[in-house]
C-alpha positions in Angstrom: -28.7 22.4 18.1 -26.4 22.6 20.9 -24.6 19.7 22.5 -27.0 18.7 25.4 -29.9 19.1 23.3 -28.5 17.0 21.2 -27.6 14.1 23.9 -30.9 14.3 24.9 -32.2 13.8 21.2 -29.7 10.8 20.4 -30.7 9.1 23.8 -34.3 9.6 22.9 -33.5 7.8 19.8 -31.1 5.1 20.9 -34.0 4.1 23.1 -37.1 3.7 20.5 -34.1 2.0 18.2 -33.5 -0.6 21.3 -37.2 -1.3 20.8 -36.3 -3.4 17.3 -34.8 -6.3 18.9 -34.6 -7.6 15.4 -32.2 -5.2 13.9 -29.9 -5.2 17.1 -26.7 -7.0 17.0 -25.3 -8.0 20.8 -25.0 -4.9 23.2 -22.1 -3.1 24.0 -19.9 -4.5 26.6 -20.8 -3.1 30.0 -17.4 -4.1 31.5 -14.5 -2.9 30.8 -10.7 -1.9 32.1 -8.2 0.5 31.6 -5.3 -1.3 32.9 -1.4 -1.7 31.9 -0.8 -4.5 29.6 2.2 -6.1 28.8 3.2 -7.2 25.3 4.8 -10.4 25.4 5.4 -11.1 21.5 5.6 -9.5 17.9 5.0 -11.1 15.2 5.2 -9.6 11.7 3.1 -11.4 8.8 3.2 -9.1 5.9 5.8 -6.0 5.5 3.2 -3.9 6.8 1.0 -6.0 9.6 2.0 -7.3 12.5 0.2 -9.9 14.9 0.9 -7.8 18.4 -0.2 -10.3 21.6 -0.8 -8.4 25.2 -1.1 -10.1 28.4 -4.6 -8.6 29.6 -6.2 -10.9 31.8 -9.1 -9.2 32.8 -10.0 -7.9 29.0 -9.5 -11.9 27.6 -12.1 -12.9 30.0 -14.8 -10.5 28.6 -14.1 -10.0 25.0 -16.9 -11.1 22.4 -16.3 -11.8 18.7 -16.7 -8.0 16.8 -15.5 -6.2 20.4 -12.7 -3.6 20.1 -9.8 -1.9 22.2 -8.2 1.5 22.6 -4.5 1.4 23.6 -2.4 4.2 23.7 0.9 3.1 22.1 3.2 5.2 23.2 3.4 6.7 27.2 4.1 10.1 26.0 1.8 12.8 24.6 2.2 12.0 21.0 -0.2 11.0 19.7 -2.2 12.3 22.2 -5.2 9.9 21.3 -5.3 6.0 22.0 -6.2 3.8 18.4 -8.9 1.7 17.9 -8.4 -2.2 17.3 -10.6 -5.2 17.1 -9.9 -8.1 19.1 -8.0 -10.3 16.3 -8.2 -13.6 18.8 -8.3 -14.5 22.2 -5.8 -17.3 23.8 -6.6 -17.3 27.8 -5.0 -14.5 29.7 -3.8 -12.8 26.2 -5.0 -10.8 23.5 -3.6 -10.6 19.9 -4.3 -7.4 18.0 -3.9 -7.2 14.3 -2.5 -4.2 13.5 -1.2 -2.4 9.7 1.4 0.5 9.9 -0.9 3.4 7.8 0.2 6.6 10.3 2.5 7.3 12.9 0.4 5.7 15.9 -0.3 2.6 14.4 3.5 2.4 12.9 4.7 3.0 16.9 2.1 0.4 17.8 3.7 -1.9 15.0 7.2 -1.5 16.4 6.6 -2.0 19.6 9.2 -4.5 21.4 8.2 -7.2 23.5 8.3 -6.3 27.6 7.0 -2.9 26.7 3.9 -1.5 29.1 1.0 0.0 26.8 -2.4 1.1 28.7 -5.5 -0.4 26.6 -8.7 -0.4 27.6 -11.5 -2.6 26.6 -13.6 -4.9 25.5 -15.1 -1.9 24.0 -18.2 -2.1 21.8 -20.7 -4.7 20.6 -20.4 -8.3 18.9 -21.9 -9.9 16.5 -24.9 -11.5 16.7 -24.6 -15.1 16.8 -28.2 -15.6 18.3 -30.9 -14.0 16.9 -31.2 -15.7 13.6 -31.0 -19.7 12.7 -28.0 -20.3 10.4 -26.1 -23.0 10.2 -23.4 -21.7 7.7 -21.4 -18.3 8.5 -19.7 -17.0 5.6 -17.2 -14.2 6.7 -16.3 -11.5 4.2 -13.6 -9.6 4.5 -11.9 -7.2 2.9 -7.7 -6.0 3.4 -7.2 -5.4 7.4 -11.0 -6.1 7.5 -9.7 -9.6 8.5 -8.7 -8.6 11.7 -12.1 -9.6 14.0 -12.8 -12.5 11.9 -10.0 -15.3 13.7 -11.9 -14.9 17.1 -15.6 -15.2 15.3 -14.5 -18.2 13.3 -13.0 -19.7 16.4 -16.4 -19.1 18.9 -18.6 -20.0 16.1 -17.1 -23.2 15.4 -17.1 -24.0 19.4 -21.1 -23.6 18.7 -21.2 -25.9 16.1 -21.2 -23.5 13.5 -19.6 -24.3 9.5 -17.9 -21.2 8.6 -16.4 -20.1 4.8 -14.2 -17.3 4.7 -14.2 -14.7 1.7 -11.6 -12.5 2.0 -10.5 -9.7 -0.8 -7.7 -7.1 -1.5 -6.2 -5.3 -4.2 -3.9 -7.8 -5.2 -2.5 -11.1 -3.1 -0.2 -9.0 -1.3 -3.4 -7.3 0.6 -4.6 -10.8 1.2 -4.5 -11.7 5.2 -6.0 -14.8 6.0 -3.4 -16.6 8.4 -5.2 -19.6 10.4 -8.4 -18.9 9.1 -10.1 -21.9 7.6 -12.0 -22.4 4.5 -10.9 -19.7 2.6 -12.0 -18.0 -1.3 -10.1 -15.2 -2.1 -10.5 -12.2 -4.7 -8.6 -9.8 -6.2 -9.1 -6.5 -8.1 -6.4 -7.6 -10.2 -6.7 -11.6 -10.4 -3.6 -11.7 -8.7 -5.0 -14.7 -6.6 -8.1 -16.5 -6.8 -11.5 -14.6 -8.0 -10.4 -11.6 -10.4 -13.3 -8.6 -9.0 -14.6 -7.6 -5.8 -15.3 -10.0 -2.6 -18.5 -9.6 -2.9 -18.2 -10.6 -6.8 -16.8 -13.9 -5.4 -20.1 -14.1 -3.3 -22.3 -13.3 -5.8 -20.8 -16.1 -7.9 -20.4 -18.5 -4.7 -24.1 -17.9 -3.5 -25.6 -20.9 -5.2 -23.3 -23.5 -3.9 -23.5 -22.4 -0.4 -27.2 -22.0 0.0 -26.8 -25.7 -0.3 -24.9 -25.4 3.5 -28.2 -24.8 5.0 -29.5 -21.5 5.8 -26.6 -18.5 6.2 -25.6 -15.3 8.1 -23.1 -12.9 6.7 -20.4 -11.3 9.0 -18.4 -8.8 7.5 -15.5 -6.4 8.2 -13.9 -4.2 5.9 -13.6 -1.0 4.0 -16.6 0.9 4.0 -17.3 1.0 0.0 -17.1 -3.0 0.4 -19.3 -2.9 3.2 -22.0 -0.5 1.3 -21.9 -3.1 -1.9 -22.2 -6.0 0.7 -25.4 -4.5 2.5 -26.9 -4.0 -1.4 -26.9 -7.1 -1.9 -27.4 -9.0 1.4 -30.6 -7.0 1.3 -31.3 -7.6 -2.6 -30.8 -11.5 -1.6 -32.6 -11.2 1.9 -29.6 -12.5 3.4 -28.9 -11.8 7.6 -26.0 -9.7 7.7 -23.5 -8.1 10.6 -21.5 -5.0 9.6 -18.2 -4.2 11.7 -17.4 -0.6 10.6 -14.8 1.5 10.8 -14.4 5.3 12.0 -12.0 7.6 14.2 -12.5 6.9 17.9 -11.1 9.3 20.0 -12.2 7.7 23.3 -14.3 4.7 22.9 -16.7 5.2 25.7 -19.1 7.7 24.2 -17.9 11.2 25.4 -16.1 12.6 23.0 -18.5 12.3 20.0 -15.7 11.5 17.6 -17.4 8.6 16.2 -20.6 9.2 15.4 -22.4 8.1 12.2 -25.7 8.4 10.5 -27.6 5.0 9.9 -31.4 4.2 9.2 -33.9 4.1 11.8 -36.1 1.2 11.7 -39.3 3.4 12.1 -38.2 5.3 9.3 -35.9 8.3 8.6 -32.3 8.7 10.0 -30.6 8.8 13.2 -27.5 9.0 14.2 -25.6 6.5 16.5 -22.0 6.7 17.9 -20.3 3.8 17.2 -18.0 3.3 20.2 -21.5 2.3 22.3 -23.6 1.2 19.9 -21.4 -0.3 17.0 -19.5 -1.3 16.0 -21.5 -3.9 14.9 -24.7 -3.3 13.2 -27.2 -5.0 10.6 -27.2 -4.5 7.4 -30.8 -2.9 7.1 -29.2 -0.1 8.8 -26.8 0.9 6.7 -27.6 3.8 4.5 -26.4 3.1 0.9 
């Protein structure tokens, strides 16, 4: 199939899937910048993630829990494409980014000095839903960097009068990352700290006590084997649940095609969705496991 026939087939579907209102987590932002931001502090939390904060007024006023930003870290032509990164918090005019040295961009991102001019553009994406189903618990799952949306959800939700519990997991307690988060369980693969298994282990154990917080919604952000066993058993336990994936974005906006992923269609069968404009947020029903 070649590439406009294929645009034409993906918009075709992204419109009958915009028809299931129930399986839609918040739409994509429809305004966003590309401007020059500013980093005005560094802060290093682990040996290999820092806590990066940009003045970007015109991105803080916009940005929703589960949104995302593409910044070019370095004003030269390597690496020629920006990185992705969720919004980690917003704190009036500024943005902090969460960000862990895995490759060369994100390591330049990581040493980045404070003064220095980076171009990002955003809020990119969706957010999570916090509408469309009654819940008066959130429990947030997360797994290694997966933390990184979760300080700005926790913050909003509780602004709503939301409770929220936060279960986060990593190899072992070094991988844990739950600065200023409240509430928090933690596992690890190897007991290290807390719950000895997988995150979602610790939920499956923890489910009985917090069904007695009322009814819940599950947000979660992490790697994508974490995610897959997470949408198993929300579904298994007919629990409402928002996925924030991760994949290679070369531009953010759609164009390049870099991004896209297969997911199930609610009408049955399998589409495919790019998750720049759609994502990154989606339901768990969607998730092919």
């Amino acid at each position: 199939m070649n590439a406009p026939d294929n645009q034409k087939r993906m918009r075709s579907e992204q419109g009958n899937y915009r028809n299931e209102p129930k399986l839609l987590a918040h739409e994509c932002s429809a305004h966003y910048a590309d401007i020059k931001a500013t980093v005005v502090q560094t802060h290093r939390i682990t040996s290999n993630v820092s806590i990066i904060t940009l003045e970007c007024q015109a991105i803080a006023a916009t940005a929703k829990p589960g949104n995302f930003v593409n910044i070019k870290v370095k004003d030269s032509t390597l690496p020629l494409l920006r990185r992705p990164f969720s919004i980690h918090n917003v704190r009036g005019t500024l943005i902090d980014i969460m960000v862990k040295s895995i490759g060369p961009g994100t390591t330049l991102f990581s040493d980045t000095t404070e003064g220095t001019a980076v171009m990002v553009l955003g809020p990119l994406g969706n957010s999570f839903d916090r509408t469309s189903e009654e819940f008066q618990t959130a429990v947030l799952v997360s797994g290694g960097i997966g933390t990184a949306p979760m300080l700005f959800l926790e913050k909003t939700l509780a602004e709503e009068g939301k409770k929220t519990i936060n279960l986060i997991g990593g190899r072992t307690k070094d991988d844990l990352l739950s600065q200023n988060l409240s509430n928090c369980r933690f596992a690890t693969d190897d007991g290290s700290s807390g719950f000895k298994g997988t995150v979602v282990a610790l939920l499956r154990t923890e489910l009985p006590a917090l069904n007695n917080e009322g009814p819940l919604k599950i947000f979660a952000c992490g790697p994508n084997p974490m995610l897959k066993a997470l949408a198993q058993f929300c579904n298994e336990y007919q629990l409402p649940c928002d996925l924030s994936l991760e994949s290679v974005m070369g531009c953010g906006i759609g164009i390049c095609y870099g991004c896209s992923v297969e997911v199930k269609n609610p009408s049955g069968g399998v589409r495919t969705m790019l998750l720049c404009r759609e994502g990154p947020v989606i339901d768990a029903k969607l998730l092919i496991e």
